[in-house]
MIBA-348516 format. One record per atom (N, C-alpha, C): residue number from 1; residue in one letter; atom name; x, y, z. Coordinates in steps of 0.2 Angstrom, whole numbers, m for minus. Each point is the difference from the previous one (the first is absolute). Layout:
<nodes>
{kollo:NUM; lofi:A; torba:CA; xx:X; yy:Y; zz:Z} $
...
</nodes>
This chain:
<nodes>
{kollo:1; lofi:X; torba:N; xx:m33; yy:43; zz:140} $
{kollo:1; lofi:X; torba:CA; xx:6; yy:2; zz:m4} $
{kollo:1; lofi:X; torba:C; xx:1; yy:m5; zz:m6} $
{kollo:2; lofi:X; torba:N; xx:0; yy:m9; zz:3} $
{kollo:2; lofi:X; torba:CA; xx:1; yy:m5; zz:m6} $
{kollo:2; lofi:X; torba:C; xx:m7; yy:3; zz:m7} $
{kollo:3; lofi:X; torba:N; xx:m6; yy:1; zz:2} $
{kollo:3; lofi:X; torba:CA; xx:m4; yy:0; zz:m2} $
{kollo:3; lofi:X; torba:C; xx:0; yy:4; zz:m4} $
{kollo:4; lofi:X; torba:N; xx:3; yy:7; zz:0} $
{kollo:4; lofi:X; torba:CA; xx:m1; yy:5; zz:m4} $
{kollo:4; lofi:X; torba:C; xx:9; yy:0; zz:m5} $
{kollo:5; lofi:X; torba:N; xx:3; yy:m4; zz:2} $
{kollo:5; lofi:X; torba:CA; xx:6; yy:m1; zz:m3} $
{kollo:5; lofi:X; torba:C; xx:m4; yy:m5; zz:m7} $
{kollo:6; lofi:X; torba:N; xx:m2; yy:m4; zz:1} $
{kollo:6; lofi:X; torba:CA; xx:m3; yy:m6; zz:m4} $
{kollo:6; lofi:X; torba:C; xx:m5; yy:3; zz:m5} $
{kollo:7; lofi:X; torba:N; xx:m5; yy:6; zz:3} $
{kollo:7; lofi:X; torba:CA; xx:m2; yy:4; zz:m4} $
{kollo:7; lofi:X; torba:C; xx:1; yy:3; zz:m5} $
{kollo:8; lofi:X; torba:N; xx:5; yy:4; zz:3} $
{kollo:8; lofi:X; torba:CA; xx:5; yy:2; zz:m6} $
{kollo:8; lofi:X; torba:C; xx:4; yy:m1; zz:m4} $
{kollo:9; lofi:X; torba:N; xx:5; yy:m7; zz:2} $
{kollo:9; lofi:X; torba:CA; xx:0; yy:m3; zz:m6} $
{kollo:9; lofi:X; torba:C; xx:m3; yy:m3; zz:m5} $
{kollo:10; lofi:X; torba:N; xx:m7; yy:m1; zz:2} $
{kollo:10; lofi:X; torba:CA; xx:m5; yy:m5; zz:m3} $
{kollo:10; lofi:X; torba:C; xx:m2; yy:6; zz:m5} $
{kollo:11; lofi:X; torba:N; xx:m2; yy:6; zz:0} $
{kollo:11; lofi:X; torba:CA; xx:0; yy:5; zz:m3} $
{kollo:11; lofi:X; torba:C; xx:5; yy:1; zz:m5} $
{kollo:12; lofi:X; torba:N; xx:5; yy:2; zz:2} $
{kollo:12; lofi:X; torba:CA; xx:7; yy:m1; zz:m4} $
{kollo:12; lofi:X; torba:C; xx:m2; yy:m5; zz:m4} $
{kollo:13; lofi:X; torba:N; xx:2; yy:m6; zz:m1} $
{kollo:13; lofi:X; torba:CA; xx:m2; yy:m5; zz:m3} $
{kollo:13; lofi:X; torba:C; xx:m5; yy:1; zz:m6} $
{kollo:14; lofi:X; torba:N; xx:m5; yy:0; zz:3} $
{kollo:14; lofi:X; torba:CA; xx:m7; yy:0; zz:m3} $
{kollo:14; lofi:X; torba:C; xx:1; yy:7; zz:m7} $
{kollo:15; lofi:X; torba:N; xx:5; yy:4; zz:3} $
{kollo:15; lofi:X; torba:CA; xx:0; yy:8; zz:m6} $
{kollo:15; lofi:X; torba:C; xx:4; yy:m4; zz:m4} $
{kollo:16; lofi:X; torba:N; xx:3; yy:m3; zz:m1} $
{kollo:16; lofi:X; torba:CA; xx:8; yy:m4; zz:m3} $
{kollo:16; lofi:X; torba:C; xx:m3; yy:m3; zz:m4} $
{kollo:17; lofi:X; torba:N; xx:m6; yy:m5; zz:1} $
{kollo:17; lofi:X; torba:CA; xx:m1; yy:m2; zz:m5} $
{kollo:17; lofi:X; torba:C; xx:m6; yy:2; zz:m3} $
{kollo:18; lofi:X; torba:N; xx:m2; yy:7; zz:3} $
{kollo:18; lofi:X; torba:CA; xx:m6; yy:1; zz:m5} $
{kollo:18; lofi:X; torba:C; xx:5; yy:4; zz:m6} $
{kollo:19; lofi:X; torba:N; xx:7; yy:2; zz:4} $
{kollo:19; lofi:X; torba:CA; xx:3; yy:4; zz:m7} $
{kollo:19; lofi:X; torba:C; xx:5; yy:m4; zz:m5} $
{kollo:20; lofi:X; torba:N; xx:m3; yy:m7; zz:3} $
{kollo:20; lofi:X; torba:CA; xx:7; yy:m5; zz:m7} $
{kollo:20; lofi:X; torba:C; xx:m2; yy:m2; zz:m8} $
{kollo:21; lofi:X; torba:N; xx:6; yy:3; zz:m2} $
{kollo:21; lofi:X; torba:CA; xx:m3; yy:0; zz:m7} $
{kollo:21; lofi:X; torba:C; xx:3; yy:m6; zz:m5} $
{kollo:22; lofi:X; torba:N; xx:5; yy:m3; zz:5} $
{kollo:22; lofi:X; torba:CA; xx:2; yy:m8; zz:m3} $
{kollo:22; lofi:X; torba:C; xx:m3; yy:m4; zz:5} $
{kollo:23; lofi:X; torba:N; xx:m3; yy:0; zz:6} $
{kollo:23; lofi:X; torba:CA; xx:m1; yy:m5; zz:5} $
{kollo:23; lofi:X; torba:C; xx:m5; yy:m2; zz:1} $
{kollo:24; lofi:X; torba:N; xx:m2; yy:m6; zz:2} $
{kollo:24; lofi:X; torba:CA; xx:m8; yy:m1; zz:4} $
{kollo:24; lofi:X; torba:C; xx:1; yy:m6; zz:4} $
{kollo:25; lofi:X; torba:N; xx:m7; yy:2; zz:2} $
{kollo:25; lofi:X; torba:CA; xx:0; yy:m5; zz:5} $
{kollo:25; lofi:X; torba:C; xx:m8; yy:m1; zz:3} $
{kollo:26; lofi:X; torba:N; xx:0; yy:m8; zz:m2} $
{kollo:26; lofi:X; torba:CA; xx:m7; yy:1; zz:m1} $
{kollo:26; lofi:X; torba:C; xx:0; yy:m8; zz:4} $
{kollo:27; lofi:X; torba:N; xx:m4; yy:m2; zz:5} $
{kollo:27; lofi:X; torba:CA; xx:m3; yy:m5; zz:2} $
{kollo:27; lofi:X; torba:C; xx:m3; yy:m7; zz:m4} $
{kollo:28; lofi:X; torba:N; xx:m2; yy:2; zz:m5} $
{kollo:28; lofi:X; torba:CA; xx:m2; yy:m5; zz:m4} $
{kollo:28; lofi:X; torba:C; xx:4; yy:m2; zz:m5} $
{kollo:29; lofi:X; torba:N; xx:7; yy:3; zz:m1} $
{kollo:29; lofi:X; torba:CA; xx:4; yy:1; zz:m4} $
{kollo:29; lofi:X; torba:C; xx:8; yy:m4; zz:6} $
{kollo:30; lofi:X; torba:N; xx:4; yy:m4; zz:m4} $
{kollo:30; lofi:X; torba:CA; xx:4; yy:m2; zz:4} $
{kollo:30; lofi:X; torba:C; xx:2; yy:0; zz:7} $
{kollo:31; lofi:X; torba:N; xx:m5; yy:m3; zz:2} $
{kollo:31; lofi:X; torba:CA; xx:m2; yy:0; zz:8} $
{kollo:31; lofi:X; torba:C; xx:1; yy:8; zz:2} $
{kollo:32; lofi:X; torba:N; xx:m2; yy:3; zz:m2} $
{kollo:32; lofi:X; torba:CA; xx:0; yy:7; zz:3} $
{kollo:32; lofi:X; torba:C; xx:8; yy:4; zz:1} $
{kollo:33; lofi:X; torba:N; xx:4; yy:m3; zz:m2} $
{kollo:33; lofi:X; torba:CA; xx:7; yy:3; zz:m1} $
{kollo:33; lofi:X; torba:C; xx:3; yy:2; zz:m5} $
{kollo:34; lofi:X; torba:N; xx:4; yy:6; zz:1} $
{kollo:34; lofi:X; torba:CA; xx:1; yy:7; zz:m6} $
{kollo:34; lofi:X; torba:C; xx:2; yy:m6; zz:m6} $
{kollo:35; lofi:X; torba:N; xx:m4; yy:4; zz:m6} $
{kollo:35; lofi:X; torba:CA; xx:1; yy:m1; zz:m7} $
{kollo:35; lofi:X; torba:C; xx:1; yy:5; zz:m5} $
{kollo:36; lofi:X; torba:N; xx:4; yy:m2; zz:m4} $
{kollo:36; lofi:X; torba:CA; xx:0; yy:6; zz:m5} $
{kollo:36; lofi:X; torba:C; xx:m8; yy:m2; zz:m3} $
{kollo:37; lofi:X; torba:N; xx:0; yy:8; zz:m1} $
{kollo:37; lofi:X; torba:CA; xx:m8; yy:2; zz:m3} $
{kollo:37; lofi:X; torba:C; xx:m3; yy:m6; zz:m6} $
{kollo:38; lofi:X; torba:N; xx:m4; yy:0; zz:m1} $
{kollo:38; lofi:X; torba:CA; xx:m6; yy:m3; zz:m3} $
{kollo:38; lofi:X; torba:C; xx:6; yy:m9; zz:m2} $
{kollo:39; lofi:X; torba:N; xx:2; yy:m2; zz:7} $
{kollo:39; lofi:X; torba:CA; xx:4; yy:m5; zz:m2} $
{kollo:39; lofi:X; torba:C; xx:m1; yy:m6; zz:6} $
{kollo:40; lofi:X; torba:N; xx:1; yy:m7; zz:m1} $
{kollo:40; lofi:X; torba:CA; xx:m1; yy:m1; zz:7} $
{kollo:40; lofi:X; torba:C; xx:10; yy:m2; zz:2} $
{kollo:41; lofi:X; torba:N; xx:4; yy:4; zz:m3} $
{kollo:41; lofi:X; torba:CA; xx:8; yy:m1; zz:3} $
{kollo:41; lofi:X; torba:C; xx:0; yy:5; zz:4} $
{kollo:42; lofi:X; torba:N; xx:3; yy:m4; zz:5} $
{kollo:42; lofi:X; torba:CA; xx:2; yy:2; zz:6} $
{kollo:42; lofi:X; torba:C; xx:6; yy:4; zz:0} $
{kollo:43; lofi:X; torba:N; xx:2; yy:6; zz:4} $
{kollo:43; lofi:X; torba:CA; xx:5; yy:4; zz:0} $
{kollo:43; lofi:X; torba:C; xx:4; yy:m2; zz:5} $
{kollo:44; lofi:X; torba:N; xx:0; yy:m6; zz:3} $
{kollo:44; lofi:X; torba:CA; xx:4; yy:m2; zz:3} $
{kollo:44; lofi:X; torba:C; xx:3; yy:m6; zz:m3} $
{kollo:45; lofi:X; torba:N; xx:m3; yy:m1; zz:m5} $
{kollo:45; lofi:X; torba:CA; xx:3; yy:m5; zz:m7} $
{kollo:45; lofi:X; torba:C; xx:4; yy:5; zz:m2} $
{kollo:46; lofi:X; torba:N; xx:m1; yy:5; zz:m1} $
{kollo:46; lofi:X; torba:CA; xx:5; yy:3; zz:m7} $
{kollo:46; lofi:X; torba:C; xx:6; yy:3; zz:4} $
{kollo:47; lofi:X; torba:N; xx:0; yy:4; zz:7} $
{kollo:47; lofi:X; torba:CA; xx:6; yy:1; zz:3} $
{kollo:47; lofi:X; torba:C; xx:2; yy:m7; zz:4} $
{kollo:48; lofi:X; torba:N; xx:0; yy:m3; zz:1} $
{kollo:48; lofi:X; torba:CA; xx:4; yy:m9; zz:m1} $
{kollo:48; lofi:X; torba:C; xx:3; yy:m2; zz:m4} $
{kollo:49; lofi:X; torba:N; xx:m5; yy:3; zz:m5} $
{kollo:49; lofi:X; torba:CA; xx:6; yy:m2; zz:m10} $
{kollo:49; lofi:X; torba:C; xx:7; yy:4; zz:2} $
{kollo:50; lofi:X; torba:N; xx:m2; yy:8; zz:0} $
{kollo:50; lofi:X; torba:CA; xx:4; yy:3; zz:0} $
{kollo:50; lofi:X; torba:C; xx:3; yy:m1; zz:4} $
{kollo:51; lofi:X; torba:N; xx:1; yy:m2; zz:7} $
{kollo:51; lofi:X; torba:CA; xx:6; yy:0; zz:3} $
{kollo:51; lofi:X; torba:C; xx:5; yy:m8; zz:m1} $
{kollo:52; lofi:X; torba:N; xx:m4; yy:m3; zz:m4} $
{kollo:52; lofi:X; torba:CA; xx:2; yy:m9; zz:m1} $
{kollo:52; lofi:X; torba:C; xx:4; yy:2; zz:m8} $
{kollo:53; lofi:X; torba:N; xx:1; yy:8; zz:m1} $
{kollo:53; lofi:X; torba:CA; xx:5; yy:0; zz:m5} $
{kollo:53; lofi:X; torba:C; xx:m5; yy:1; zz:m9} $
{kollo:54; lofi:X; torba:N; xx:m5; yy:1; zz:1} $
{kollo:54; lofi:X; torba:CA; xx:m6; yy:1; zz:m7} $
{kollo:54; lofi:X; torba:C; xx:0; yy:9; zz:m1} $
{kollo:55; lofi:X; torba:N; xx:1; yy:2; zz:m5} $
{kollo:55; lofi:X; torba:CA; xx:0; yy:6; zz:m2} $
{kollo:55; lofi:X; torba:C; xx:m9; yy:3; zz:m3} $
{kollo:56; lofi:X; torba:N; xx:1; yy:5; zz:0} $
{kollo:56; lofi:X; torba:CA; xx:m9; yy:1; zz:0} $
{kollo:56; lofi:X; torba:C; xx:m2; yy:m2; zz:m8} $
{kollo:57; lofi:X; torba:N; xx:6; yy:1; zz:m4} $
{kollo:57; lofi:X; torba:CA; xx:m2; yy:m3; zz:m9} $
{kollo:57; lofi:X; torba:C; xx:m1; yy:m8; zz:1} $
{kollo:58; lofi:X; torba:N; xx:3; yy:m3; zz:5} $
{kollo:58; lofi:X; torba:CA; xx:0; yy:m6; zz:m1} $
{kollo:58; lofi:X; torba:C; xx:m7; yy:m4; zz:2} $
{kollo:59; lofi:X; torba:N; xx:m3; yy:6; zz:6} $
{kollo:59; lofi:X; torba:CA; xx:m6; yy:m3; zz:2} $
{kollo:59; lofi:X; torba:C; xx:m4; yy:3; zz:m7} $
{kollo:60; lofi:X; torba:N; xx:m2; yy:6; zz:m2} $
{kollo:60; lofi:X; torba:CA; xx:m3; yy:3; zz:m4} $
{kollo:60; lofi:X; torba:C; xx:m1; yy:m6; zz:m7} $
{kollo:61; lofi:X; torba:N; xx:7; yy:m6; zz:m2} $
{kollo:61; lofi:X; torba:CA; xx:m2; yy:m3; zz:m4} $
{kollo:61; lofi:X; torba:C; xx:m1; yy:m7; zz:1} $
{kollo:62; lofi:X; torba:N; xx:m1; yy:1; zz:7} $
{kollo:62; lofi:X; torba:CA; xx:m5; yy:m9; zz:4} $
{kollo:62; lofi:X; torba:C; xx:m8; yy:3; zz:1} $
{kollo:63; lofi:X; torba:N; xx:0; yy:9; zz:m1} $
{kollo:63; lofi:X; torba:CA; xx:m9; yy:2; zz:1} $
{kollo:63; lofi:X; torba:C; xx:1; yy:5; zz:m7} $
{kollo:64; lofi:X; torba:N; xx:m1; yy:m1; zz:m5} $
{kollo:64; lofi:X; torba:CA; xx:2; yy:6; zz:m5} $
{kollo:64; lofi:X; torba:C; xx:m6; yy:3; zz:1} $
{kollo:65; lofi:X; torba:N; xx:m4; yy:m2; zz:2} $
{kollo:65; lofi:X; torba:CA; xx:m8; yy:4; zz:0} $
{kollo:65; lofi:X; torba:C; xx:1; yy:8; zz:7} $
{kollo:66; lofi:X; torba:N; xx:5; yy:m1; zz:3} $
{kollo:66; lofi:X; torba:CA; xx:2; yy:4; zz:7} $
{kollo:66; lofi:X; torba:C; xx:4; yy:2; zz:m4} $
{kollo:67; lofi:X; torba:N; xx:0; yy:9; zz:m1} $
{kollo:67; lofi:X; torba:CA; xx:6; yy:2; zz:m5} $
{kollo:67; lofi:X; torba:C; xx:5; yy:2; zz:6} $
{kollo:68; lofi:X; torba:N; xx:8; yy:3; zz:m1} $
{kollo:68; lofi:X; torba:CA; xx:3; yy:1; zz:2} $
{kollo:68; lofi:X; torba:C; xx:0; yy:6; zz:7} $
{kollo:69; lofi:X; torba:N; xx:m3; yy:4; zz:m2} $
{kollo:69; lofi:X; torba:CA; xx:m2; yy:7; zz:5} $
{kollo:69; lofi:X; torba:C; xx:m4; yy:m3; zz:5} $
{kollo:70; lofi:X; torba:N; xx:m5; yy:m3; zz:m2} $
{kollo:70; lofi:X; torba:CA; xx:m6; yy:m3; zz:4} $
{kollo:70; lofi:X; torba:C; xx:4; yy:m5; zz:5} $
{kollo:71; lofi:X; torba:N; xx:5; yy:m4; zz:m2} $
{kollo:71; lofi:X; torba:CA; xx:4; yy:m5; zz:7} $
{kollo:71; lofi:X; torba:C; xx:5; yy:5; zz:2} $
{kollo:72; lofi:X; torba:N; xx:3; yy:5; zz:m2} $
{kollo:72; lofi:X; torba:CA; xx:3; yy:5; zz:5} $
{kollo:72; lofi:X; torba:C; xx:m3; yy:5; zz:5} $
{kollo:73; lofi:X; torba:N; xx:m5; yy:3; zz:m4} $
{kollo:73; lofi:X; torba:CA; xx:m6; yy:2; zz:3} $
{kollo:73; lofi:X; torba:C; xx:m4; yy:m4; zz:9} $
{kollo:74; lofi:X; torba:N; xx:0; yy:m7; zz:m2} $
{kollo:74; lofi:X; torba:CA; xx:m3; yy:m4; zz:3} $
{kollo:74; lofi:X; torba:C; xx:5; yy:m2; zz:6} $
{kollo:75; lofi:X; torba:N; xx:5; yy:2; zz:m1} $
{kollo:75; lofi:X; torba:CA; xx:9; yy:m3; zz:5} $
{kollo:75; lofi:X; torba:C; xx:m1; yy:8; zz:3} $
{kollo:76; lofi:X; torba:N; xx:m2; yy:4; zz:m2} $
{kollo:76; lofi:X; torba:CA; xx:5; yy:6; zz:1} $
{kollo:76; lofi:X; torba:C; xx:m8; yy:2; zz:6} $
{kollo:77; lofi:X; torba:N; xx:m8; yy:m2; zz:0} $
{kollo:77; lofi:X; torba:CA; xx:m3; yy:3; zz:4} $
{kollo:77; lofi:X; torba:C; xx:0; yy:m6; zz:6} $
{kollo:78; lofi:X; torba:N; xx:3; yy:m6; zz:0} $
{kollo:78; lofi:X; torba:CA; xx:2; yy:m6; zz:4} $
{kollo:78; lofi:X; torba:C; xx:3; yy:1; zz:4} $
{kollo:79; lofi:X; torba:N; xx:6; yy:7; zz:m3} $
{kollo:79; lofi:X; torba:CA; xx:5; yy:2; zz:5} $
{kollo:79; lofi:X; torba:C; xx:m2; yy:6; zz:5} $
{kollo:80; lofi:X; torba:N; xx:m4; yy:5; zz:m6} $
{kollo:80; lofi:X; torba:CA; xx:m3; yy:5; zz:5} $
{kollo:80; lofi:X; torba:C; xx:m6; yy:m5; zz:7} $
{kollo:81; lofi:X; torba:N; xx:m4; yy:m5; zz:m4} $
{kollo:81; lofi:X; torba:CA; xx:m3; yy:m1; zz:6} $
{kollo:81; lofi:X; torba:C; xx:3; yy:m4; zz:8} $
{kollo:82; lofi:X; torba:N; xx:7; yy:m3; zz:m3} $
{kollo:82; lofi:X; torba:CA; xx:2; yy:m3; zz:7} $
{kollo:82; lofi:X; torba:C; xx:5; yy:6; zz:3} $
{kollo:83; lofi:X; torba:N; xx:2; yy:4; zz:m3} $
{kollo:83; lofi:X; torba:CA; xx:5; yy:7; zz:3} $
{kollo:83; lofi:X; torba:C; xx:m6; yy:3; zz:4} $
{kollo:84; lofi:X; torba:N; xx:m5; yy:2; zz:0} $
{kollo:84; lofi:X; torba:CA; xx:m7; yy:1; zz:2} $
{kollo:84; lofi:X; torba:C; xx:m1; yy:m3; zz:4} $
{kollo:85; lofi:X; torba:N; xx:0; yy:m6; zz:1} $
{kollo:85; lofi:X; torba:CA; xx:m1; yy:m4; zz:5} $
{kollo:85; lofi:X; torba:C; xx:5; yy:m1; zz:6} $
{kollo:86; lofi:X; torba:N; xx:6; yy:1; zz:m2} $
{kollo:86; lofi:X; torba:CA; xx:5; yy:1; zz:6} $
{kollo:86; lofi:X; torba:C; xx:0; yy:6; zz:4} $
{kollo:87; lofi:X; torba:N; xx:m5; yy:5; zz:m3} $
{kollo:87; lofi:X; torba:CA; xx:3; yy:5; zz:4} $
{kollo:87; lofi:X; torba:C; xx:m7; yy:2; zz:3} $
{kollo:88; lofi:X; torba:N; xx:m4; yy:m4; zz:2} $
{kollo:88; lofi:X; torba:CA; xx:m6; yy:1; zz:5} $
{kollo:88; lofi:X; torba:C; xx:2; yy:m1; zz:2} $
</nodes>
């Protein structure tokens, strides 16, 4: 039963991010933990900001090259993938 539970979600997972269109995650790239796309910040850097009181404009003009849509984008598939997570 563990085994096929683990399966599962590992599947699930693995679909999540072949369908991220702000996210990645790549092994070679910031020790392998979630980044927004073609970037090596971390998106547990930018929901930190936000909850330590950083607005997504304010981050957008410490990364002006990350337009605005793309760091909402990037929070908003962050969310879907830890909601996902809780409900394995």
């Amino acid at each position: 039963m563990f085994a096929l539970k683990y399966l599962t979600f590992f599947r699930l997972l693995v679909s999540m991010l072949i369908r991220m269109k702000y996210l990645d995650k790549r092994p070679e790239r910031a020790s392998g933990e979630l980044t927004i796309k073609d970037t090596r910040i971390r998106i547990a850097q930018v929901i930190t900001m936000l909850a330590n009181g950083y607005t997504i404009e304010q981050l957008h003009e410490g990364w002006p090259w990350i337009s605005v849509s793309t760091l909402r984008g990037a929070v908003e598939e962050a969310t879907q993938l830890i909601s996902t997570d809780s409900h394995v």
